[in-house]
N, C-alpha and C positions, 0 to 999 in steps of 0.2 A: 595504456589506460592513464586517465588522469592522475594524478599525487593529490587530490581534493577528495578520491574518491579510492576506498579497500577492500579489496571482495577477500574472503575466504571464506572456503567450502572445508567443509568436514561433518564425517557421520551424516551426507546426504542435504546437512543447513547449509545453502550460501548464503552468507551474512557480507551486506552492503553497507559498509559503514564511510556516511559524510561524515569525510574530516579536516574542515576548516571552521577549527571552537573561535577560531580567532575572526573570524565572520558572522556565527552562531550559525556556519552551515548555511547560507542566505544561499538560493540558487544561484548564484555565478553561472554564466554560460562552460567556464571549466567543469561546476561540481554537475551542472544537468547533463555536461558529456561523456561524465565519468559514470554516470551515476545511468546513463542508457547503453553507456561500451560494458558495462555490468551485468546489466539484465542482459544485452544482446548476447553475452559471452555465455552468459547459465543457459540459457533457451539454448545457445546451438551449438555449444562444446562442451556443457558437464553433462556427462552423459548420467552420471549419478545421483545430479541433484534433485530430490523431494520436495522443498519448501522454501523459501528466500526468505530473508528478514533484512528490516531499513532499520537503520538507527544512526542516530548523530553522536559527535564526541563533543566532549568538552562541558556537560550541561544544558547541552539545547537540540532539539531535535532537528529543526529547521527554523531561522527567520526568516521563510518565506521571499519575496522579491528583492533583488540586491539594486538596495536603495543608491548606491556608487555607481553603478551602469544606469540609474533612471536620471542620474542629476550627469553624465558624461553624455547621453540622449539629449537630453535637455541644450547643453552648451553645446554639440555639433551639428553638424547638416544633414544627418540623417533625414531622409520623407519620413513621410507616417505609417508609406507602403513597405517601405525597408524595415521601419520597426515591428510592425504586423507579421511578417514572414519571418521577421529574428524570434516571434514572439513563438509561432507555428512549431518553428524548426527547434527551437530550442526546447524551453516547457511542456510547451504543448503536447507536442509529441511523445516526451519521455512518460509525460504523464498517462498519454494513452496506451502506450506500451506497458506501463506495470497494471495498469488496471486492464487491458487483455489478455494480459499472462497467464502459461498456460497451467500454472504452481501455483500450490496455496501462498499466499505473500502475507507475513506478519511485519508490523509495526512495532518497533519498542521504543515507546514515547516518554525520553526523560527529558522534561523543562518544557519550552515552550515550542509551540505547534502555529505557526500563523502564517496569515495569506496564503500564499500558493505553500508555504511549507504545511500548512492545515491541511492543504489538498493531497498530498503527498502522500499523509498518514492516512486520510480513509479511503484514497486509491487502492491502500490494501485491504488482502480479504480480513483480515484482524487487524485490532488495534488495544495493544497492552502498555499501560502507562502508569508512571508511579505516583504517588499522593503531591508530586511537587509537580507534576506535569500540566499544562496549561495548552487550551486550544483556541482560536480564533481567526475570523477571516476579516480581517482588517481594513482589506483595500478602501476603505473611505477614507483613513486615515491618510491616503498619499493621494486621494482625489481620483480614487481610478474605481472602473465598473470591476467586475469581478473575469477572473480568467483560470487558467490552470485546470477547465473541468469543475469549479463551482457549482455552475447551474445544473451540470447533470448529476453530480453525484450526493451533494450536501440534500437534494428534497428529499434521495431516495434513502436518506438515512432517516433526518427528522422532520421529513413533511416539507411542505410548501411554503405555507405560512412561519413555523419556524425559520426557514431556510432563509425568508426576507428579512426577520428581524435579527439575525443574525449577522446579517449584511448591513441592514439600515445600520444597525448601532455599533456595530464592529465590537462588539462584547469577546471580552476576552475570560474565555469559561475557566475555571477550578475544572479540576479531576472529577469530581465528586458532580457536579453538573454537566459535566461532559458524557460521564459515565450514564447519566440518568435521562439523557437523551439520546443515547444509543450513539456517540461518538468513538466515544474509548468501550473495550468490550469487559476489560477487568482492572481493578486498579487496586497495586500492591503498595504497602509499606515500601521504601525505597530500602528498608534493612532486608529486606524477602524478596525482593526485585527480580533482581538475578536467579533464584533458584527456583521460583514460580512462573517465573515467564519464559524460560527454558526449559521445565518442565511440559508447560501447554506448547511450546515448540517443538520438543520432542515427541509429544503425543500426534501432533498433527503430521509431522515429517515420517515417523513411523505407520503412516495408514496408506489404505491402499491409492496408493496415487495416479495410477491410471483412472479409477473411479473417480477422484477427487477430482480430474480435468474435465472431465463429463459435469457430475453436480456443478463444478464453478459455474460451465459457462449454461447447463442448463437456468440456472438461477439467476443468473444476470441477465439472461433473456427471456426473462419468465415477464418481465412487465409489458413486454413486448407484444403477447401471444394471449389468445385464446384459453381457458382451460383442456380444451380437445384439443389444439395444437401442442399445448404443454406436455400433454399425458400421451401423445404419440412419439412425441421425441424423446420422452422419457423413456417407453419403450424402445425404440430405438437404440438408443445408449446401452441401455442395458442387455442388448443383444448384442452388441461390443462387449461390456465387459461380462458378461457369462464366458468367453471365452479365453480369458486373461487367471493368469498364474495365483492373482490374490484373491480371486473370489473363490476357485478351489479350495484355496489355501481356508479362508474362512469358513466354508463349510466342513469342511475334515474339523477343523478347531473345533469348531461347535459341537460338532459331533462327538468330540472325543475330550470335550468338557476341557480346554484347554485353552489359555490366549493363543490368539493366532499370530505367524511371524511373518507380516507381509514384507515383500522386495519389491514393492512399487511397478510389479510390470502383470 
């Protein structure tokens, strides 16, 4: 695994932490390596893991495109076709990977969130950030269209028309506007940070998580489908988990007036 990028699992959280503060985390093709030898590692050897969470060190979440490998591009003989497929292979990809995962994935967004590192954060299924945290998709500022998953994910959060003017002007949002356009899902004081946003990690990691792989991906293909296409794979799904250890488990709960203690299977 890369040294740009830190996985530790415990109590069921793998927590993926970029850590290169001294880049502010900029996607390097090291930290996008590191950063999908991670997920690929949770997906197909923690057998225990519930929930993922990103987060950057150092004061910055992600700044986005590593502006040193655009101006190294620039000065060598790379084609356009070789940068296209470095672009594929690299970002692109990784980013497609946490956004099909099959775990709920939390965001915890201290400082600034831009260009593809913007992308990054609402890749996940949540995004928790503190009063100092900042989002933005930038790319007009280095002269480039948008990439990293932009077009698909940024309308389905805050529309179409937002989606453009956010690109046009490369607005780089406060917390508190982010939050109000459905970017960031909650935003804590940076003194409460940590114990509220691990709290809503905990809550998530301790549900029943076989369920929660169903709901994901029903819902992200929900804009895809029909209403009667929706509501029979709904059923479907739910005919999977009726036969899983945590929806027992929630019944008997209920039953017997008690919180329920799911184990994820």
């Amino acid at each position: 695994m890369s040294d740009a990028v830190t996985l530790d699992v415990e109590d069921g959280i793998a927590t993926i932490t970029l850590d290169q503060p001294e880049r502010r985390n900029a996607l390097s093709r090291e930290l996008t390596a590191g950063l999908r030898d991670s997920l690929e590692r949770v997906r197909d050897e923690v057998d225990d893991a519930r929930a993922v969470v990103v987060q950057g060190s150092g004061g910055a979440f992600s700044a986005g495109g590593d502006i040193a490998a655009m101006k190294e591009r620039l000065d060598s003989d790379e084609s356009l076709e070789e940068a296209v497929k470095t672009l594929e292979r690299t970002t692109s990809e990784t980013l497609a990977l946490l956004v099909e995962f099959p775990l709920p994935t939390i965001a915890k967004v201290d400082g600034p969130a831009v260009g593809a590192g913007a992308n990054l954060a609402i890749a996940c299924d949540i995004q928790l950030a503190t009063e100092d945290a900042s989002i933005g998709f930038v790319f007009r500022q280095v002269g480039l269209s948008v990439d990293a998953g932009t077009s698909y994910l940024l309308p389905r959060v805050v529309g179409t028309n937002v989606a453009k003017e956010l690109v046009y002007t490369g607005e780089i949002m406060g917390a508190e506007r982010a939050h109000d356009l459905g970017l960031f899902n909650h935003v804590y004081g940076s003194d409460e940070f940590a114990e509220k946003a691990d709290a809503m990690v905990d809550r998530i990691a301790s549900g029943p998580t076989a369920a929660f792989r169903h709901a994901k991906r029903l819902i992200d293909e929900g804009f895809e489908k029909t209403i009667d296409q929706a509501m029979t794979d709904e059923a479907v799904a739910q005919g999977v988990v009726f036969d899983t250890y945590d929806h027992e488990e929630g019944v008997r709960a209920f039953l017997e007036d008690r919180d329920p203690e799911f184990e994820g299977r």
